[in-house]
ZAKE-354214 format. One line per 2 residues: number of its first residue (from 1); for each residue x, z, y of C-alpha. Coordinates in nm, 4 decimals, m for minus. Each point is the difference from the previous one (the first is absolute). Example, Ala and Ser with C-alpha at 12.3 -4.5 7.8 and 13.67 -1.06 7.14 Angstrom:
BEGIN
1) 1.2300:0.7800:m0.4500; 0.1370:m0.0660:0.3440
This chain:
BEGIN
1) 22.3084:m7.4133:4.6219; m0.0136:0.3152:0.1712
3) 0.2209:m0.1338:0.3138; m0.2385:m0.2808:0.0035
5) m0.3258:0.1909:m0.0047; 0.1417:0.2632:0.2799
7) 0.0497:m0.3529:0.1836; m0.3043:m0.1194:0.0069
9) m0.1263:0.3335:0.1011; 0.2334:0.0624:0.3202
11) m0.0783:m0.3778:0.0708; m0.3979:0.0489:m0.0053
13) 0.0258:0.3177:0.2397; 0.2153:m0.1733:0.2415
15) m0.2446:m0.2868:m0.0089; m0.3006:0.1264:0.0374
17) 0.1213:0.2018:0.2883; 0.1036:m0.3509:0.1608
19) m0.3291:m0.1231:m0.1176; m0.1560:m0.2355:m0.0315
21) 0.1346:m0.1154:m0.3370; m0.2347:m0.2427:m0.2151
23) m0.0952:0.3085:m0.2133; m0.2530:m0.1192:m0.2970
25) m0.2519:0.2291:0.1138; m0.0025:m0.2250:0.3500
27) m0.0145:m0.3499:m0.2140; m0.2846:0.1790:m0.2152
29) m0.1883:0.0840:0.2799; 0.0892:m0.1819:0.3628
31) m0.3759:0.0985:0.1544; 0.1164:0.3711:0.0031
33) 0.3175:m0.0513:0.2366; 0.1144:m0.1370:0.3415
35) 0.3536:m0.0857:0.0147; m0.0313:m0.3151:0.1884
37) m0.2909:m0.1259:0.2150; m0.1213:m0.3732:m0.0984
39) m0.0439:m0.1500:0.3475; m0.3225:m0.0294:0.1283
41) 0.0464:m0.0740:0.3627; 0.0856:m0.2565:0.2403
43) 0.3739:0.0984:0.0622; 0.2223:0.1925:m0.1761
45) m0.0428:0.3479:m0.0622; 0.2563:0.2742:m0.0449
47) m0.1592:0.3465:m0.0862; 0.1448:0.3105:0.1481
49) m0.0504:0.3391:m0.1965; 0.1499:0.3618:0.0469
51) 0.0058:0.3064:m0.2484; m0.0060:0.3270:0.0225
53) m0.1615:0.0972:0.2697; m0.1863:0.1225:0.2125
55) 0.2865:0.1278:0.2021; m0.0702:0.2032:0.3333
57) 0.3230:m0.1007:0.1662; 0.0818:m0.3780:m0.1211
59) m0.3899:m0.1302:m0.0785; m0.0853:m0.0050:0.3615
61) 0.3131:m0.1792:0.1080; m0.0407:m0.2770:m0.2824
63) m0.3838:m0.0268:0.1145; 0.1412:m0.0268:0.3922
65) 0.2419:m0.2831:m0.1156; m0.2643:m0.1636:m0.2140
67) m0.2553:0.0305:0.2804; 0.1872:m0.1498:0.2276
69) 0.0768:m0.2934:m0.1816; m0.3506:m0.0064:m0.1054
71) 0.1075:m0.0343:m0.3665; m0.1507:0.1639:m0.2778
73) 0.1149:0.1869:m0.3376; m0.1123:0.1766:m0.2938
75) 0.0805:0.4085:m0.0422; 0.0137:0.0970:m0.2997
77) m0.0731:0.3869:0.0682; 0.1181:0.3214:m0.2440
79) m0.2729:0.2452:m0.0133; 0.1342:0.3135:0.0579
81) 0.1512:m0.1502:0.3398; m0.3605:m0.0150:0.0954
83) m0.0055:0.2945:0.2143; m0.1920:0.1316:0.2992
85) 0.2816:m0.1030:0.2155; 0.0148:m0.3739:m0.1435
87) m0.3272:m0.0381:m0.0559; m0.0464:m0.1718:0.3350
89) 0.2551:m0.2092:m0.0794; m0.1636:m0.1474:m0.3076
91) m0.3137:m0.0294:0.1928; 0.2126:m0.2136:0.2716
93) 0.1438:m0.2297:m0.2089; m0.3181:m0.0927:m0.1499
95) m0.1921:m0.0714:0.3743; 0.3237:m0.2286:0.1273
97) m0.0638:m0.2116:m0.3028; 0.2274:0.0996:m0.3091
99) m0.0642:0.0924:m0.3250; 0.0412:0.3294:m0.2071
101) 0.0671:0.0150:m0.3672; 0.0798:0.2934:m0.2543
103) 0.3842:0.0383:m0.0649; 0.1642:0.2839:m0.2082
105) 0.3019:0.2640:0.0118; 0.0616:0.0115:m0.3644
107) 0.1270:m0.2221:m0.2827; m0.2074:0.1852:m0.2791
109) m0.2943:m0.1563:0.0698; 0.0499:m0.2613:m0.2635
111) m0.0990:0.2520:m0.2504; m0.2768:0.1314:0.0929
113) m0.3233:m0.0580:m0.1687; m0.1877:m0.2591:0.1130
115) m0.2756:0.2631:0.1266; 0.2239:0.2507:0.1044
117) 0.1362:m0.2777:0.2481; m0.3031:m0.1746:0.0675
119) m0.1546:0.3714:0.1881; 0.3411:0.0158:0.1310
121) m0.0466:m0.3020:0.2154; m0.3462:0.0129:0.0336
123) 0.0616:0.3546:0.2047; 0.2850:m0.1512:0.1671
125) m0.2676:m0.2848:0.1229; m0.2062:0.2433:0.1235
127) 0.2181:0.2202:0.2171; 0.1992:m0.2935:0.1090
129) m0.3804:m0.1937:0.0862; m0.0918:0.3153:0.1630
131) 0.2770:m0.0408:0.2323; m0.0135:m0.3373:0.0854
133) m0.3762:0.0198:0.0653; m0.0416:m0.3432:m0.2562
135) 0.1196:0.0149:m0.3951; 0.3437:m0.1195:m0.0388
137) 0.0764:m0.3314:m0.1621; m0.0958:m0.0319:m0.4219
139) 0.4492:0.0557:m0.0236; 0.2407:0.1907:m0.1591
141) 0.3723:m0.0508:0.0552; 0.1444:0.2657:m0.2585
143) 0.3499:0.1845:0.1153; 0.2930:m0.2504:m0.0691
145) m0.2039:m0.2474:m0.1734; m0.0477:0.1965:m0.3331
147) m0.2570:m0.0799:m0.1757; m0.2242:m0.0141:m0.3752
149) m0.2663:m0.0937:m0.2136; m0.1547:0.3472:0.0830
151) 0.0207:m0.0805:0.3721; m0.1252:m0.3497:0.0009
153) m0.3313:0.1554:m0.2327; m0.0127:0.2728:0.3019
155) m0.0152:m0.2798:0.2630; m0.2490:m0.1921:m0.2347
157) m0.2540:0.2630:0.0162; 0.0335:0.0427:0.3824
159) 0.0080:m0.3857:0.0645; 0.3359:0.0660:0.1614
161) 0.2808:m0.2677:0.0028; 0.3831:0.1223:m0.0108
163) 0.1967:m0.1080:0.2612; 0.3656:m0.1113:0.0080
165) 0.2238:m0.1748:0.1884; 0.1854:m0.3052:0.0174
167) 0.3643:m0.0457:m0.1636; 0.2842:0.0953:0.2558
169) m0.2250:0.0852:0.2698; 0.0257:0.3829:m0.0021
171) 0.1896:0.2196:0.1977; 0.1952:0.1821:m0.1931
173) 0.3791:m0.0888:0.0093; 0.1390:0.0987:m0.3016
175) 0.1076:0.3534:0.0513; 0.1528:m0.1195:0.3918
177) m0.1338:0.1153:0.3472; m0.2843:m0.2001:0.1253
179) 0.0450:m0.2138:0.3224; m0.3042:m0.1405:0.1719
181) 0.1851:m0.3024:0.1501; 0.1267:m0.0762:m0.3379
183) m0.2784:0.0557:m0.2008; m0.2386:m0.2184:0.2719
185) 0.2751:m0.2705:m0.0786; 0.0066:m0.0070:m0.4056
187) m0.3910:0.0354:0.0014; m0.0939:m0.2778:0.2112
189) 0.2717:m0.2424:m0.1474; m0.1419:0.0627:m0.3374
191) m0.3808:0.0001:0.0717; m0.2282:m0.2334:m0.1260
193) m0.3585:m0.1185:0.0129; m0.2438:0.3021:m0.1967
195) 0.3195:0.2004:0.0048; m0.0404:0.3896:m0.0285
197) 0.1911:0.2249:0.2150; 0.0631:0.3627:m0.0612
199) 0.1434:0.2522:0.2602; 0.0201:0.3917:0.0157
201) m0.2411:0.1782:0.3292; 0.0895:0.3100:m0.2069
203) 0.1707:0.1676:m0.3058; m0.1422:0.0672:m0.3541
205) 0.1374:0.3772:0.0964; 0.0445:0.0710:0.3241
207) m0.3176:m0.1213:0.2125; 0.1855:0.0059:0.3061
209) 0.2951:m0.2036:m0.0827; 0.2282:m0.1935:0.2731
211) m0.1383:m0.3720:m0.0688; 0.1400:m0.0954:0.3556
213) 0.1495:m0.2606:m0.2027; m0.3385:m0.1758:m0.1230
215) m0.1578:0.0574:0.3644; 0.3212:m0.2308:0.1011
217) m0.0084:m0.2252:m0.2749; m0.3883:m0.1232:0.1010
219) 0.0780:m0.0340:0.3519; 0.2505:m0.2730:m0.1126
221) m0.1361:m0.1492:m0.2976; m0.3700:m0.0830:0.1372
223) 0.1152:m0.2162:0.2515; 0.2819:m0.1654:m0.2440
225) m0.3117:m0.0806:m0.2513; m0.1734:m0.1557:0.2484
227) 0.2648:m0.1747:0.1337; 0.0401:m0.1823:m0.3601
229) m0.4024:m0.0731:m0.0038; m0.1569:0.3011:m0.1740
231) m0.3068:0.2188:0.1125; m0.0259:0.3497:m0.1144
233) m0.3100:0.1355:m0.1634; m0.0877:0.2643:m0.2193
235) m0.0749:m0.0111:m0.4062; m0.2786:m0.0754:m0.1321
237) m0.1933:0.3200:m0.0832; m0.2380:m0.1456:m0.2155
């Protein structure tokens, strides 16, 4: 009994930090997250997202790529990387068309009280608006996908929406070096229509992390989308 409790336990970590996962709390209440967009356009759409940022060194070499491409993506921005220095950055993104969102650099979010988290975002919002000059989208994407009851009541009372990503298309590789060529490759063979994709401008840690990797891996994979049919917009912020 024991080995089998301790199994479902090591299993339910290493899935939710692969999420998504059809958790109950998901089923119970599908108006509260985003892991895959229903399509509501013309062509196919493939969604483009990054975490962790902002980062002063990578951030405005993903923007260049996605600029000239004329693409656009979601940022899903850590608060305390909202700086002086990045703050211009932020504010960029937003005038060449993306979106910002609140993201997260800890796990132990999930038990907060709903309260405690809910002014935790809402002061996030505000610095992260402040920056960008316009609020940033009604989203949370919590660190690794780990989330609760207590966080999805936080959201509630903000009329925020968690935000996930779609199954496979992330880019971490299972405890191996990441390759842009190869991760452009595995990403736009598995894409789909409404599909979710999650990349790393930055670290949870270390806001100035080498992500010469992701910069790489957009340069390839935007034109490899397209060349299978799909746009690339931005989620839904409402």
């Amino acid at each position: 009994m024991f080995l089998l409790v301790a199994a479902i336990g090591i299993g339910t970590v290493v899935l939710a930090h692969v999420a998504p996962f059809p958790f109950l709390i998901e089923a119970l209440r599908p108006e509260r997250s985003l892991w895959h967009v229903p399509q509501n356009t013309a062509a196919p759409t493939v969604y483009l997202t990054y975490d962790d940022g902002p980062n002063p060194e990578a951030t405005p070499m993903l923007l260049d790529v996605l600029q000239r491409a004329r693409a656009r993506a979601t940022f899903f921005l850590i608060d305390a990387h909202v700086t002086e220095e990045t703050a211009p950055i932020v504010r960029r993104a937003v005038e060449e068309g993306h979106a910002v969102a609140l993201h997260s650099n800890e796990r132990w979010l999930l038990v907060h009280t709903p309260d405690d988290l809910a002014d935790t975002l809402r002061r996030a919002a505000t610095r992260i608006g402040r920056a960008a000059g316009a609020p940033p989208c009604a989203l949370f994407r919590p660190h690794a996908g780990w989330r609760s009851a207590a966080m999805y009541a936080a959201l509630e009372r903000l009329n925020f929406r968690l935000a996930g990503w779609s199954w496979g298309l992330w880019d971490w590789n299972w405890w191996r070096a990441r390759d842009g060529a190869s991760l452009a490759d595995r990403l736009s063979r598995r894409a789909s229509d409404g599909d979710i994709i999650v990349m790393h401008d930055g670290h949870h840690l270390d806001p100035r992390a080498d992500r010469r990797y992701a910069v790489e891996a957009t340069s390839r994979l935007i034109p490899a989308l397209r060349s299978r049919g799909f746009e690339l917009g931005v989620l839904p912020c409402g």
